[in-house]
C-alpha positions as CSV (number, residue, x, y, z in Angstrom):
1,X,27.0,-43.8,14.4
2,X,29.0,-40.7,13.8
3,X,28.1,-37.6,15.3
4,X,26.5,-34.3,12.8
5,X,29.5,-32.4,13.9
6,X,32.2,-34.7,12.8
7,X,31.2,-33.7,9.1
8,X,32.5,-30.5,7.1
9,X,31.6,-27.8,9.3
10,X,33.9,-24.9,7.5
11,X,30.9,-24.0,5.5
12,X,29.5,-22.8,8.7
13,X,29.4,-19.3,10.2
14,X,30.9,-19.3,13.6
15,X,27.7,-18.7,15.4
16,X,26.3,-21.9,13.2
17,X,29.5,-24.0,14.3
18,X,28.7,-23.3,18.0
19,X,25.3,-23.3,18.0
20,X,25.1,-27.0,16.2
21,X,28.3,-28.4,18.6
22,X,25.9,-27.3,21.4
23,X,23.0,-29.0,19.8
24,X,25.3,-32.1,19.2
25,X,26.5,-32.4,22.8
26,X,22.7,-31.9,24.1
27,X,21.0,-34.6,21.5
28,X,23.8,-37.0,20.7
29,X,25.1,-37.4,24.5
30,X,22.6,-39.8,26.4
31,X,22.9,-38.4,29.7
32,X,22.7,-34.9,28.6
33,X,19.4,-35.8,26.6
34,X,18.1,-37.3,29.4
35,X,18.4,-34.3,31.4
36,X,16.8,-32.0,28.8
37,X,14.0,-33.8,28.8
38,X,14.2,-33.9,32.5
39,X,14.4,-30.0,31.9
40,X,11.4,-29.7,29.7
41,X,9.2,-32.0,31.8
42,X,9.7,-29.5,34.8
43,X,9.4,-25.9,33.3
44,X,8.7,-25.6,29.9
45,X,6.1,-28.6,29.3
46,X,4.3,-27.5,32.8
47,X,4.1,-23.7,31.6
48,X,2.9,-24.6,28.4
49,X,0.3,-27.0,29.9
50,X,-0.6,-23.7,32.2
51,X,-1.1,-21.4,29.2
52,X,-2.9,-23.6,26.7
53,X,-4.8,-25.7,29.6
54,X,-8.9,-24.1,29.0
55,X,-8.5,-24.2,25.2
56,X,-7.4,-27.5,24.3
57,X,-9.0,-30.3,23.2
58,X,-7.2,-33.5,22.2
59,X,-8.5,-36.4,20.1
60,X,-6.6,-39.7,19.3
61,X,-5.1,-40.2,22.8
62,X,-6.5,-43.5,23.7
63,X,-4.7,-44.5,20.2
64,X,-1.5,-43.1,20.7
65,X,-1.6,-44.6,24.6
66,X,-2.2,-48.3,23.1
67,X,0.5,-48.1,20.1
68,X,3.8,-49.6,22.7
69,X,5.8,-49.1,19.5
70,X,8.7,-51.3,18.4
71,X,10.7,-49.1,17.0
72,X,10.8,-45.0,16.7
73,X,7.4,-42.7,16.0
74,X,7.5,-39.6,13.6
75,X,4.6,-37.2,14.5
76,X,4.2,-35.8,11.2
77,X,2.0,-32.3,11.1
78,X,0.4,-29.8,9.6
79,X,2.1,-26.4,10.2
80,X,0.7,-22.7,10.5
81,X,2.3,-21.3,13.7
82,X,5.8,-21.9,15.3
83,X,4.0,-23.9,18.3
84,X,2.2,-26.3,16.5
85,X,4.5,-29.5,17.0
86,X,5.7,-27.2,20.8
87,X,2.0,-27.8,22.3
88,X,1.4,-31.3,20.6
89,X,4.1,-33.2,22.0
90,X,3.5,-31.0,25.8
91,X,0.4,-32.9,26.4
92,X,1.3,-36.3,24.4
93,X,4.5,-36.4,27.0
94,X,1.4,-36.7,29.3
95,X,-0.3,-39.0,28.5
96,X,1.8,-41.9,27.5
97,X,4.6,-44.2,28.8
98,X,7.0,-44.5,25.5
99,X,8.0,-40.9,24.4
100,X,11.5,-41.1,25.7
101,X,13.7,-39.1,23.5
102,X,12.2,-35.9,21.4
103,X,13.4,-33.9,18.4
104,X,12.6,-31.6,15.7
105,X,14.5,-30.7,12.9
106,X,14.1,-27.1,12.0
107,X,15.3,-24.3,9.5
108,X,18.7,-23.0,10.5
109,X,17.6,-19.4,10.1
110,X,17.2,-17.8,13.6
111,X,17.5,-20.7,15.7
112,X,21.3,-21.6,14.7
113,X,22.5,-18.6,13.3
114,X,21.3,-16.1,15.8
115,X,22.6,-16.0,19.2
116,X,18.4,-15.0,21.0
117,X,17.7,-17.8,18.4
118,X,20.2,-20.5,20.0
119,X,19.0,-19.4,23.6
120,X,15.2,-19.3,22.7
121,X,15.8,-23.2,21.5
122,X,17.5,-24.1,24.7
123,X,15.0,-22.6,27.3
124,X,11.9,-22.8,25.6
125,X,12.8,-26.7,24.5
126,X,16.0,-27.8,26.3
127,X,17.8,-27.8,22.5
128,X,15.6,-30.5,21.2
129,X,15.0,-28.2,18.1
130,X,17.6,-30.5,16.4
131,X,18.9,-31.2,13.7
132,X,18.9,-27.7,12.0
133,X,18.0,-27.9,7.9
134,X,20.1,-25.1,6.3
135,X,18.8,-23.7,3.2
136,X,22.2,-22.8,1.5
137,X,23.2,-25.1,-1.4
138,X,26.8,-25.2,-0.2
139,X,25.2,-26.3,3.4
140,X,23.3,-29.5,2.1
141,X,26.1,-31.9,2.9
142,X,25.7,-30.8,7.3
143,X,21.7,-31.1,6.7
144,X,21.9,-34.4,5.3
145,X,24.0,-36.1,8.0
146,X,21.7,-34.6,10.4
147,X,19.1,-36.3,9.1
148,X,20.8,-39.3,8.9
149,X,21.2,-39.0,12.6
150,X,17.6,-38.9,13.1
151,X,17.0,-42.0,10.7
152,X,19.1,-43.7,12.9
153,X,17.7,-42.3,15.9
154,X,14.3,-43.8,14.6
155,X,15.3,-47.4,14.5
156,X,15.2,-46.9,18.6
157,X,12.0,-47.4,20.9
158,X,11.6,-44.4,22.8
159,X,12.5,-42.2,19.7
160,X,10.1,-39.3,19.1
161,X,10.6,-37.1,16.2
162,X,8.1,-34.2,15.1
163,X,8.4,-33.1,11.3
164,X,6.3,-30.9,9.3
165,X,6.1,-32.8,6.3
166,X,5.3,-29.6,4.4
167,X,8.7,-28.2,5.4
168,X,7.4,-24.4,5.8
169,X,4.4,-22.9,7.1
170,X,1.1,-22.3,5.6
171,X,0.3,-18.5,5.2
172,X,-2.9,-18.6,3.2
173,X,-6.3,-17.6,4.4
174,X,-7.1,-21.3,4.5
175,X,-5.9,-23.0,7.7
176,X,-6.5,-26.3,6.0
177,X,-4.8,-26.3,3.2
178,X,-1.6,-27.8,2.9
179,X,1.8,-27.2,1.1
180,X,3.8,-29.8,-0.9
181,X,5.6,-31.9,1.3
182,X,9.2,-31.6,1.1
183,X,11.6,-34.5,0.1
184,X,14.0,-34.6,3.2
185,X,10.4,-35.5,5.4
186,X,10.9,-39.0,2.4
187,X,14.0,-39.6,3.4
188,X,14.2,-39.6,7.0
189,X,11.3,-42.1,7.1
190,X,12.3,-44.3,4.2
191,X,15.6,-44.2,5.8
192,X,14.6,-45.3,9.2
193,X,10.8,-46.7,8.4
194,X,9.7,-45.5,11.8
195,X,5.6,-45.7,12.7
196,X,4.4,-42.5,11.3
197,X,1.3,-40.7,13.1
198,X,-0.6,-37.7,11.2
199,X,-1.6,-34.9,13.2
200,X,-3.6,-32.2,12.7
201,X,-3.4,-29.2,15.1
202,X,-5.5,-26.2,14.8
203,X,-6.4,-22.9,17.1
204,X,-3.2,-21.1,17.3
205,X,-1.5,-18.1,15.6
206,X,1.7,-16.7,16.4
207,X,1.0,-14.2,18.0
208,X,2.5,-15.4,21.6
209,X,1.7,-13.0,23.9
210,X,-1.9,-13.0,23.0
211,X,-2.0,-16.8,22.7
212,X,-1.0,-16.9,26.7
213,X,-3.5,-14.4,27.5
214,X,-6.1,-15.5,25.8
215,X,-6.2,-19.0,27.6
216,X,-7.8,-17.4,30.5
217,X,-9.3,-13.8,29.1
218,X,-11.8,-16.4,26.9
219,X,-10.8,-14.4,23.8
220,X,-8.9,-17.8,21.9
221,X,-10.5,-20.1,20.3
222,X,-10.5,-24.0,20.5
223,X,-7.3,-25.2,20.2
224,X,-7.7,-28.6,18.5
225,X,-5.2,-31.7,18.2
226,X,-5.9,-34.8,16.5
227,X,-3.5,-37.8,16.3
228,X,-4.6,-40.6,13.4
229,X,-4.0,-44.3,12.8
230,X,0.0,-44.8,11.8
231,X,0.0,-44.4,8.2
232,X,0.6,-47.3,6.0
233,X,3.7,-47.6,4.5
234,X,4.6,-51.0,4.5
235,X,4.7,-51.1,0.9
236,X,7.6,-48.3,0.5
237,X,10.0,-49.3,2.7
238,X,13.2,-51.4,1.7
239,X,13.9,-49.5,-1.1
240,X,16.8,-46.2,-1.6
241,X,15.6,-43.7,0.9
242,X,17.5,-41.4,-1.7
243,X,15.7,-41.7,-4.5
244,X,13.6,-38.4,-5.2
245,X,10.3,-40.6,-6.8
246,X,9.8,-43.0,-3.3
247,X,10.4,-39.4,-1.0
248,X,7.7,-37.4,-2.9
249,X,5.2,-40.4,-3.2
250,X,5.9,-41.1,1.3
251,X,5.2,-37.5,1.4
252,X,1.7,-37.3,-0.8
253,X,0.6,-40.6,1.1
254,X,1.1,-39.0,4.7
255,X,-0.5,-35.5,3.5
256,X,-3.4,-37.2,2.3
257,X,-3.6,-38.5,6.0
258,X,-3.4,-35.1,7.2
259,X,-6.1,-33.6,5.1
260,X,-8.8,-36.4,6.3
261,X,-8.0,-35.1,9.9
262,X,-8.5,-31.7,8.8
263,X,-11.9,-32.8,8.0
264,X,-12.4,-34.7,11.0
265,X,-11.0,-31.4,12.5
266,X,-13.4,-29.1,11.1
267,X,-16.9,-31.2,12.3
268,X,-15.3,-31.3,15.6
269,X,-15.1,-27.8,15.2
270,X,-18.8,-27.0,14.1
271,X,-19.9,-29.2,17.0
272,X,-17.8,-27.5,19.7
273,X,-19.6,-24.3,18.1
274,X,-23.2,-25.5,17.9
275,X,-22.4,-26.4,22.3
């Protein structure tokens, strides 16, 4: 497999060059990898544990510790806040034996084309913010080798990737309605046909500083995670992960996953409420 940076990169600012050859030689090197995760098991997975610790409330987890998967897991989720995916896979690196290797593609805007951005992704997840998507027409060609290195990423046990299907985040007043999902989510799975687990996650805003404080000044609500069965795709797979038709129908068929956990979500919710 050919690394993302051996591709065109003139189409690139400099500060997008550097900031995916650093991402390259963190996710693409094994013994690098290994000690990012290393990294984020130590400091940033324990301080996120600390911060979120009296609000959470996890669902799914005797599921997710019994699925010994054969081949690569996508954690596909539901997204309003930029921590969404951050806090999910914190406690699921907790609480089972085969999340070896994490990712999570992202927009390119901020955290590869700004410097803070480039050092937020490296302290706050050891670089595992990878592969950037770039929005730019003329960029396409570096985001789709990047996610042709996850899809073959996928095909490996251990392999953990979190996507939000829908691409961007949610800013209606509904927190459970979702967006469209977007093709490239299609792609990477019909490329790889990995195990795909919905997830639903619910509680947060963006608002960081008041999300840490509000863990122990009881002013946050409930922050809820729900992992569901692997979605059935069976059916799907073996066909061209490049044909726009299969991508949008993967991406309705996992959505409509999500949304029954958002339902699931909001009884749990009333419960917690009526206790």
């Amino acid at each position: 497999m050919g690394s993302v940076v051996d591709t065109d990169l003139s189409v690139l600012t400099p500060v997008e060059r550097a900031a995916l050859r650093l991402g390259a030689i963190v996710n693409e090197r094994a013994q690098v990898k290994r000690a990012a995760r290393a990294f984020n098991e130590a400091f940033t997975g324990r301080w996120m544990s600390f911060v979120t610790s009296r609000r959470m409330r996890v669902f799914g987890l005797e599921a997710m510790r019994a699925l010994a998967p054969n081949r690569g897991v996508v954690l596909a989720a539901n997204h309003r806040t930029f921590f969404d995916l951050y806090v999910t896979l914190t406690h699921l690196h907790r609480e089972v034996s085969w999340c070896e290797r994490t990712y999570f593609p992202v927009r390119s805007e901020f955290w590869y084309d700004h410097p803070l951005g480039v050092l937020t992704n490296v302290l706050a997840s050891g670089m595992s913010m990878y592969p950037p998507v770039y929005r730019e027409t003329e960029k396409r060609g570096v985001t789709r080798v990047g996610l042709d290195f996850l899809a073959e990423e996928l095909r490996r046990p251990g392999t953990v990737v979190g996507i939000h299907p829908e691409g961007k985040r949610g800013k209606g007043p509904d927190p459970y309605e979702l967006l469209p999902a977007e093709p490239g989510f299609g792609r990477v799975v019909l490329g790889a046909e990995p195990i795909v687990v919905p997830v639903f996650v619910h509680g947060m805003t963006n608002a960081f500083v008041s999300e840490c404080r509000s863990n122990f000044d009881g002013t946050g609500v409930p922050i809820l995670v729900l992992f569901g069965e692997p979605v059935e795709l069976g059916d799907l797979f073996g066909g061209d992960p490049t044909r726009l038709r299969a991508q949008v129908t993967v991406g309705r068929r996992v959505l409509d996953a999500i949304a029954r956990l958002a339902e699931r979500e909001r009884a749990e919710r009333a419960a917690i409420g009526r206790g």
